[in-house]
C-alpha positions as CSV (number, residue, x, y, z in Angstrom):
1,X,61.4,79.9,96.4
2,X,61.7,81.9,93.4
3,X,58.7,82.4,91.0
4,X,60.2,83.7,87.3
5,X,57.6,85.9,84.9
6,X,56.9,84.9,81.5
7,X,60.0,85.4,78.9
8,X,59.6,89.0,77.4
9,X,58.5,90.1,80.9
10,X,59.4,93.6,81.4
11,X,59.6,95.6,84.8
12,X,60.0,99.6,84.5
13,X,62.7,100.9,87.0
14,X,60.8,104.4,87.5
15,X,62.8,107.3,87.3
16,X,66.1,105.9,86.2
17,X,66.4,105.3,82.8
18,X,66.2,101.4,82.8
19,X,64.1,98.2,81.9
20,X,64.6,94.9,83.7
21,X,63.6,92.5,80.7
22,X,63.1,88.6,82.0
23,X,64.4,86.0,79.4
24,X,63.4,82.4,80.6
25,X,63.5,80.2,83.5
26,X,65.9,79.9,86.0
27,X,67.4,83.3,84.4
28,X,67.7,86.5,86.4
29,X,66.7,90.2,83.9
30,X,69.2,92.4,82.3
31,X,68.5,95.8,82.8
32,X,68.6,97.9,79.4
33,X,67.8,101.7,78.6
34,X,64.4,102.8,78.5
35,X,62.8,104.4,75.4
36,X,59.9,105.7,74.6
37,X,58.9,103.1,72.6
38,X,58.4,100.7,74.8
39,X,55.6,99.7,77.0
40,X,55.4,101.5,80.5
41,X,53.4,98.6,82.5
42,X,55.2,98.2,85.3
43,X,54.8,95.3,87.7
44,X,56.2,94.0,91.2
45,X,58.4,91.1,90.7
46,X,57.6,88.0,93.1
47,X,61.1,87.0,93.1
48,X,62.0,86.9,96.6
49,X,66.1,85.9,99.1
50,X,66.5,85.8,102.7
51,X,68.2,88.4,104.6
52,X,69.8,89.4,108.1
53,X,68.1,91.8,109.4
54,X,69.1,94.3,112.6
55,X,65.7,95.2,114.4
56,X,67.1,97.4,117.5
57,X,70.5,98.1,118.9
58,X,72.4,95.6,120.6
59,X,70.1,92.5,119.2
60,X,71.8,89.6,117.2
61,X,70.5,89.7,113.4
62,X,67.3,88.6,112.4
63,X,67.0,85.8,109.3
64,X,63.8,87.4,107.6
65,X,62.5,85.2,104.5
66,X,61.1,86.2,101.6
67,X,62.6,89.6,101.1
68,X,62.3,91.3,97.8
69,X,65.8,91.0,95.7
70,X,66.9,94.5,95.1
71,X,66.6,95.9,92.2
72,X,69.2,97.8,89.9
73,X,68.4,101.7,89.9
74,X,72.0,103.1,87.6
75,X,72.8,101.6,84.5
76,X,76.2,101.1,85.9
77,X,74.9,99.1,88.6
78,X,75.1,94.8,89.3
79,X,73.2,92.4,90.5
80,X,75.3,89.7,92.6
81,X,74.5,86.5,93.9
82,X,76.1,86.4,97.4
83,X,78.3,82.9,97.8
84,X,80.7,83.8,100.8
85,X,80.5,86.9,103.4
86,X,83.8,87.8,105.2
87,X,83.5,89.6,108.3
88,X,84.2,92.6,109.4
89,X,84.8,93.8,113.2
90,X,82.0,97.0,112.1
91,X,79.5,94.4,111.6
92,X,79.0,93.7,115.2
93,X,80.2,97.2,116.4
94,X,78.0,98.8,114.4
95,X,75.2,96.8,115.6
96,X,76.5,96.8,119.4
97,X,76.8,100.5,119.3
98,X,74.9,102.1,116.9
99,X,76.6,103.9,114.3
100,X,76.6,103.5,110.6
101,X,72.8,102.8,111.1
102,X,70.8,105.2,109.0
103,X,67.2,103.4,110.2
104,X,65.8,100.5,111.5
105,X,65.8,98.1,110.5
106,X,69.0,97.5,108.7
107,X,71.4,95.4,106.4
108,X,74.9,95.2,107.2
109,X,78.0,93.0,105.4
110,X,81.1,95.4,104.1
111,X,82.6,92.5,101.6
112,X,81.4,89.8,100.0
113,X,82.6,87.4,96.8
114,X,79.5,86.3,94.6
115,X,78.7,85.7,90.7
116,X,76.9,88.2,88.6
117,X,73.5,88.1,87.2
118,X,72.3,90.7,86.2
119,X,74.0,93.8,84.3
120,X,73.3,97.8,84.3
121,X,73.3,98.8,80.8
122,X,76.3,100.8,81.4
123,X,78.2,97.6,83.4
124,X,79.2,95.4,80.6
125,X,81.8,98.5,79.0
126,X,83.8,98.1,81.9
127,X,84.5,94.4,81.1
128,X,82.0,92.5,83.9
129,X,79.8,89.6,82.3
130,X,76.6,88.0,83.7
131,X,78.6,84.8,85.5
132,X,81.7,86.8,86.5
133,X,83.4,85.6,89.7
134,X,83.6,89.0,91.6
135,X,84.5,90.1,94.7
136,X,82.4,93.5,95.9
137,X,83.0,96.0,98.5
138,X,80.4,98.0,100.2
139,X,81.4,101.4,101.8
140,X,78.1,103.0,101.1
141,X,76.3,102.2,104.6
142,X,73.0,103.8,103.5
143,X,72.1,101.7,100.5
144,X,70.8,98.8,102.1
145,X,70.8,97.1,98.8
146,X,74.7,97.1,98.5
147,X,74.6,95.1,101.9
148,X,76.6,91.4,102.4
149,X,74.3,90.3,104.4
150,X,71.4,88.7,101.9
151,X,71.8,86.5,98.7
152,X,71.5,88.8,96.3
153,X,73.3,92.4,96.6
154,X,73.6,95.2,94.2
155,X,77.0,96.7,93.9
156,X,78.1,100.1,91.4
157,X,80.8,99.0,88.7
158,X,83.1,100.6,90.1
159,X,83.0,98.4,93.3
160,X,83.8,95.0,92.0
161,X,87.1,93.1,91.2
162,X,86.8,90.5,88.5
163,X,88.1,87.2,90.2
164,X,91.2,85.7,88.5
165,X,90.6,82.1,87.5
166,X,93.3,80.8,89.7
167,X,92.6,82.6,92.7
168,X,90.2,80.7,95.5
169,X,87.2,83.3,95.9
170,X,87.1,82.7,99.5
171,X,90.6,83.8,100.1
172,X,90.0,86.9,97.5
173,X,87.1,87.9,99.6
174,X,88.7,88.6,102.7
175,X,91.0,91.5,101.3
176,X,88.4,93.7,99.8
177,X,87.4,96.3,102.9
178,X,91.4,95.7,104.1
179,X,92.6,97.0,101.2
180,X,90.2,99.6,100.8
181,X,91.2,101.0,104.0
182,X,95.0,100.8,103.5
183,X,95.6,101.7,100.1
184,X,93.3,104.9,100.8
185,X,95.2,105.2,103.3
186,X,98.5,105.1,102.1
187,X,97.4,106.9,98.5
188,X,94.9,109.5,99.6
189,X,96.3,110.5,103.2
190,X,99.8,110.1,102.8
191,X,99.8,110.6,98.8
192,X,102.1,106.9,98.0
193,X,101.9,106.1,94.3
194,X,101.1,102.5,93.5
195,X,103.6,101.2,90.9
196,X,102.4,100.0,87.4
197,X,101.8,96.4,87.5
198,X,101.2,96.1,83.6
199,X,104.0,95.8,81.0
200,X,102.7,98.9,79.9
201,X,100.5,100.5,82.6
202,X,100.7,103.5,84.4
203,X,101.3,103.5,88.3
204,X,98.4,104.3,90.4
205,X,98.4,108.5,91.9
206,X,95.3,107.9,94.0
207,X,96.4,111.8,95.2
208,X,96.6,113.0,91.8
209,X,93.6,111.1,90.2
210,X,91.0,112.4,92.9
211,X,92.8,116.0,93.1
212,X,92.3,116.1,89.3
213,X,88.6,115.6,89.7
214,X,85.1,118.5,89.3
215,X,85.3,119.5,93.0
216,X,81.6,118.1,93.2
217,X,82.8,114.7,92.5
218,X,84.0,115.2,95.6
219,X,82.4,114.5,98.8
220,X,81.8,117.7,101.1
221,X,82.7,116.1,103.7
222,X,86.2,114.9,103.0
223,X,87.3,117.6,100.8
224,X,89.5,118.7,103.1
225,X,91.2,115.4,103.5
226,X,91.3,114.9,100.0
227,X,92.2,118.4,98.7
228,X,94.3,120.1,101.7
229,X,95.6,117.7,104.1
230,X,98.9,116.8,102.4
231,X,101.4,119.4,100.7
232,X,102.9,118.2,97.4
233,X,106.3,118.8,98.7
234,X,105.6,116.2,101.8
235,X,104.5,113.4,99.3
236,X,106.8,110.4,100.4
237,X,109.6,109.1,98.5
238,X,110.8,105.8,97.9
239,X,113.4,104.4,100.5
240,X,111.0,106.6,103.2
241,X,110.5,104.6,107.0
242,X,106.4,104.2,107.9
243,X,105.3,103.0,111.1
244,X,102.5,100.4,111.1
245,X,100.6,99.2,114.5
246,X,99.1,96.9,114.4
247,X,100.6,95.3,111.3
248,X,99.2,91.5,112.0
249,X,95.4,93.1,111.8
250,X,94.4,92.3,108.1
251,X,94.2,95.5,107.4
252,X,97.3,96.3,108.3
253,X,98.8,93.1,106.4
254,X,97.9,94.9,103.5
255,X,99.1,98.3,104.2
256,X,102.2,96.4,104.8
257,X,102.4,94.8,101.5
258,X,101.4,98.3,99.3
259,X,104.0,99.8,101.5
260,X,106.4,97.3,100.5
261,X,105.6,97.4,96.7
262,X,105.8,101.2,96.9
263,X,109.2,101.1,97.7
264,X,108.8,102.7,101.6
265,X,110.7,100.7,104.8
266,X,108.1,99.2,107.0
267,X,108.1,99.2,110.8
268,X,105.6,96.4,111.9
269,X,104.7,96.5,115.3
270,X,102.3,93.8,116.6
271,X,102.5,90.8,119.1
272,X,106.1,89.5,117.6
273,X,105.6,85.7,119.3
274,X,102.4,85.6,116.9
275,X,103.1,87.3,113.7
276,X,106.8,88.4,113.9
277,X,107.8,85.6,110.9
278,X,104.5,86.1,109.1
279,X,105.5,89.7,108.7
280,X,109.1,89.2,107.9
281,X,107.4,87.1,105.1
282,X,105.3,90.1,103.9
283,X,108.6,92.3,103.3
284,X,108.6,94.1,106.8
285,X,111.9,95.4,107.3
286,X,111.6,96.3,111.2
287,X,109.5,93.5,113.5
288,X,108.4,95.1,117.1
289,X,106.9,93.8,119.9
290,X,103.7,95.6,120.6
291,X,103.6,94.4,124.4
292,X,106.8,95.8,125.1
293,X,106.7,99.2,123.5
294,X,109.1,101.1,125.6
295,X,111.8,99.3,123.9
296,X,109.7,99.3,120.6
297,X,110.0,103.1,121.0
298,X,113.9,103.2,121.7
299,X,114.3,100.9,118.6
300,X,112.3,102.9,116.2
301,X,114.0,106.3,117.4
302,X,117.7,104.2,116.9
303,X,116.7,102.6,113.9
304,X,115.4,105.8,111.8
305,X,117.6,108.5,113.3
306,X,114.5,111.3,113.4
307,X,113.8,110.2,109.8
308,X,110.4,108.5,110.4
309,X,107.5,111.0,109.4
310,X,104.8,108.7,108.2
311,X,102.3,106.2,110.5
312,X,99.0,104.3,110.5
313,X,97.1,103.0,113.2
314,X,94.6,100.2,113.0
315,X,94.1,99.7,116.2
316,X,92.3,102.9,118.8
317,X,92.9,106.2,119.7
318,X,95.2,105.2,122.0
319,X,97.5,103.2,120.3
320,X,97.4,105.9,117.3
321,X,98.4,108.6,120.7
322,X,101.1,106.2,120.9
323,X,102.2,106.2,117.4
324,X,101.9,110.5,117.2
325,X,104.5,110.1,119.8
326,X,107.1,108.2,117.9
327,X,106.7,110.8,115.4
328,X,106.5,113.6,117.4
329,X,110.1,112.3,119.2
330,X,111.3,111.7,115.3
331,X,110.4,115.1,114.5
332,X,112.3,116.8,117.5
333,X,115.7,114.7,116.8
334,X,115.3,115.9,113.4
335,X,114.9,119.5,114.4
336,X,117.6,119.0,116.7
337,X,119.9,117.7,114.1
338,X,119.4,119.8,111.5
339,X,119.7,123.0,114.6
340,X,123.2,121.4,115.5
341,X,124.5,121.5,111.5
342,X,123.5,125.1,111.5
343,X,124.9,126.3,114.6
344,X,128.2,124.2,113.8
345,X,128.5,126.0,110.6
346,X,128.2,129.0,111.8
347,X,130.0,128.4,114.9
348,X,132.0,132.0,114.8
349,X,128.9,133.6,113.7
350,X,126.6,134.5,116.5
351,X,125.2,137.5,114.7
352,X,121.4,138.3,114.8
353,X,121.2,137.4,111.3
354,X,122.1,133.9,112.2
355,X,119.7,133.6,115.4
356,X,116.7,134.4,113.1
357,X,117.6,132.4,110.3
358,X,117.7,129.5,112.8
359,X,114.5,130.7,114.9
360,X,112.5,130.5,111.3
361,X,112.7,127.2,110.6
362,X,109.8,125.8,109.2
363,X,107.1,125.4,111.8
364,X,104.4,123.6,110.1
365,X,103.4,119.8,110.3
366,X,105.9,117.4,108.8
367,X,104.7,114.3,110.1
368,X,101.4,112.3,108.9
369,X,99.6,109.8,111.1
370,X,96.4,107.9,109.6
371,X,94.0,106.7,112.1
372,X,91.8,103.4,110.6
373,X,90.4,103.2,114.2
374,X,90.4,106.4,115.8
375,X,93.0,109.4,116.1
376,X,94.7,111.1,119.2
377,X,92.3,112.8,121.9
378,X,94.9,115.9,121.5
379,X,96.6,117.0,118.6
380,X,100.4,117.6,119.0
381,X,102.7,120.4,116.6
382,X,104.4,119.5,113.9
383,X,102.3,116.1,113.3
384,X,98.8,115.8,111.2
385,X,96.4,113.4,111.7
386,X,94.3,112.3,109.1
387,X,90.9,110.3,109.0
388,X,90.5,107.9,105.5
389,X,88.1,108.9,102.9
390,X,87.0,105.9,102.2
391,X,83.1,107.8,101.2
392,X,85.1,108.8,97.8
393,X,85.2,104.9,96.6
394,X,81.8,104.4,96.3
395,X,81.2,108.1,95.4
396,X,83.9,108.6,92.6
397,X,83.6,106.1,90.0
398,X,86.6,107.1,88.3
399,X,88.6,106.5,91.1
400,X,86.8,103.9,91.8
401,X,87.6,102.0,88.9
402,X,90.9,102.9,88.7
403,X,91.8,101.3,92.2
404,X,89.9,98.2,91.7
405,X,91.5,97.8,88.0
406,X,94.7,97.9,90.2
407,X,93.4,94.9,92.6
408,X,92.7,92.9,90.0
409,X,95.9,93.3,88.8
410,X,97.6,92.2,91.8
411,X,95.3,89.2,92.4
412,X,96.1,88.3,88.7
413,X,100.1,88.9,89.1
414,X,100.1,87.1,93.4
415,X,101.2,90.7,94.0
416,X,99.3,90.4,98.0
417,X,99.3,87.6,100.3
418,X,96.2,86.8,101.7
419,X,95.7,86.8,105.7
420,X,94.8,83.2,107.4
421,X,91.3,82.3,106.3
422,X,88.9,80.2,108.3
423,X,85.8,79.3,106.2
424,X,82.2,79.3,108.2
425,X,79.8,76.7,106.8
426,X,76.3,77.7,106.4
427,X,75.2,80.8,105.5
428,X,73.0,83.2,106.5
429,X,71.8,80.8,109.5
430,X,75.3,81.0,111.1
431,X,76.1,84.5,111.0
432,X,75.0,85.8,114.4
433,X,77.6,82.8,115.9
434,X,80.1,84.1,113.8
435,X,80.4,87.4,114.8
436,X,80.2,86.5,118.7
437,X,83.2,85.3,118.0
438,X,84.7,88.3,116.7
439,X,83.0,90.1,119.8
440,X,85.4,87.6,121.7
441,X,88.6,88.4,119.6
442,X,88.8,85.1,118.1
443,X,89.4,87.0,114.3
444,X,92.9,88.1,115.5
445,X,95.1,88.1,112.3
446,X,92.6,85.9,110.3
447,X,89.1,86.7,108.1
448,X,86.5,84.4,108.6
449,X,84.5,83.7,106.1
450,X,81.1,82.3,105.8
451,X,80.2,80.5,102.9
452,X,76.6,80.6,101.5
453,X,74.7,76.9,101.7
454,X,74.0,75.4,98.2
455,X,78.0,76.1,97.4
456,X,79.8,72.9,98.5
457,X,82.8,72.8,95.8
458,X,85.0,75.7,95.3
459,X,85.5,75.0,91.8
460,X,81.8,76.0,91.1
461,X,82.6,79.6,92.7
């Protein structure tokens, strides 16, 4: 039960600039610039949510009442009221296993679509209004308060996607972490622009945009990723083949679609009794059966004639060994093939000259596999593996911004398809059930989604 101060009630956030002031019943603050000027009481707000809370490793979530609501610490923070939770397969392997747990205890939930209440000062110049539909994307593991998994989460700006009127918020929420993870993939990694999706926009060079940035806007720890990993020359173009297993995941629905609106030729491999017509439907231009991959192999390697350089993995290590392969074969009838023109042209020319020119071809990678799920146990020549930044959304505003600006876009113009939904009724209470499910693969192409209790008609959301 929530108890509201008086109107004109104001609560000090110390050390950052900002005042929460309360305007009236039933109404949650607005957080404004401090001055001088104003009072500097400061008192605990009684307002109070239930959240899920992870007590030890390997335990189910806990429902723990009467937890504080976070509080908004940036002025270009905001304050969301949580009404559906997708789920995520980290949210029970993180909890099995582990890892992405600063401390104990803990507050997990990676997406989440809710209404704003409450506003940084600096939030409303970027176009969000207290009763936005929103849906908000958590990468930032160590902020408990930008967790799903509670009624009320904080998010930065830069985080949230403005929910078109038309679109169902349920179906919107189950894209968020997917496409986080693919187009990072696809535009930091492998360096794909995004085309414009505005009469007059400008496309989207994820690449560009983050290389262009103060290096310290930069994590430490994916610098190299960001700044190194990919040559300018080896930036794909349009009409390019990219390898995709396994394209039915949602994640790798999305990467599909980007791929697709990017102008690259998709090879989907996944369970093709299953998916193969859903992913025909998304644009793929190659459908492979994932349970028979020694012809999946002998396909790709016919099909792209040692042209195929670019792969992502959403599956394990050892699927993504599987996909360095097909590049690594790609790769060597491409070295062949380009060996055979040059000795053929030079066929009455067996001078030393001509050895060396051919013995100094370029030795360096020219192949790019992104691991969502893990990479190869052994690295292979000529083919460089790359993990996805994904710390530089939450960390970079400006890029940020930028790529959920795009989202919105494509939400707003039916741009993505959203993967098979399955809605969860009731909340917080039914969470724990939920993800045993997942633990049991039952979330196999699909998102489910719990919906928050108190939220019966999706018109309202």
């Amino acid at each position: 039960m929530f108890v509201t101060p008086r109107p004109g009630f104001e609560e000090r956030i110390p050390g950052q600039g900002l005042i929460l002031t309360w305007t009236g019943p039933g109404e949650l603050p607005r957080a404004d610039s401090a001055s001088p000027a104003r009072s500097s009481a400061s008192k605990e707000s009684s307002r109070t949510q239930r959240q899920l809370q992870l007590h030890g490793i390997g335990l189910p979530y806990e429902l723990t009442e009467a937890c504080k609501v976070p509080a908004l610490q940036h002025k270009d923070e905001v304050l969301i009221e949580v009404k559906a939770i997708s789920l995520n397969p980290i949210d029970w392997k993180s909890a099995d296993y582990g890892f992405g747990i600063p401390t104990l205890p803990c507050i997990k939930g990676c997406e989440y679509a809710g209404k704003v209440v409450a506003l940084g000062c600096g939030s409303d110049c970027h176009g969000l209004r207290i009763g936005d539909s929103v849906i908000a994307i958590t990468t930032d593991y160590r902020d408990y308060r930008k967790a799903a998994f509670q009624e009320f989460a904080v998010a930065w700006q830069h985080n949230v996607c403005k929910v078109p009127s038309a679109i169902d918020p349920l179906s919107a929420a189950s894209v968020g972490v997917a496409f986080i993870a693919a187009s990072f993939a696809l535009g930091i990694s492998l360096g794909i622009t995004f085309p414009s999706l505005a009469e007059e926009g400008q496309s989207l060079d994820m690449l560009s945009l983050a290389r262009s940035q103060p290096i310290e806007h930069i994590p430490f720890n994916v610098r190299n990723e960001v700044l190194y990993s990919l040559d300018s020359g080896d930036r794909p173009s349009i009409g390019e083949w990219i390898l995709i297993m396994d394209a039915s995941s949602v994640s790798g629905q999305v990467a599909t679609q980007l791929s697709k609106l990017s102008g690259l030729r998709v090879i989907a491999v996944a369970d093709v009794s299953k998916y193969g017509e859903k992913l025909s439907t998304l644009g793929a231009d190659l459908v492979l059966d994932r349970h028979n991959l020694p012809l999946a192999a002998e396909t790709i390697c016919d099909s792209t004639n040692g042209t195929l350089r670019l792969a992502i993995d959403t599956v394990s290590k050892e699927t993504a060994s599987w996909c360095q392969e097909q590049l690594l074969c790609s790769e060597e009838r491409s070295r062949r093939r380009h060996q055979g023109r040059s000795l053929s042209s030079n066929s009455s020319d067996h001078s030393e000259a001509s050895t060396a020119h051919r013995i100094s071809m370029p030795s360096g990678p020219v192949c790019h596999l992104v691991g969502l799920a893990g990479l190869p146990e052994y690295g292979v020549p000529h083919v460089r593996t790359h993990n996805v930044p994904m710390k530089l959304f939450h960390e970079n505003a400006e890029l940020g911004k930028e790529v959920m600006q795009w989202l919105g876009a494509a939400l707003e113009k039916a741009k993505l398809r959203f993967p098979e939904v399955e809605v969860v009724e009731g909340g917080l209470d039914v969470v724990n059930g939920a993800l045993n499910r997942l633990r049991e693969g039952d979330d196999e192409g699909k998102r489910l989604v719990v919906k928050m209790k108190g939220w019966p008609r999706v018109e309202e959301m």
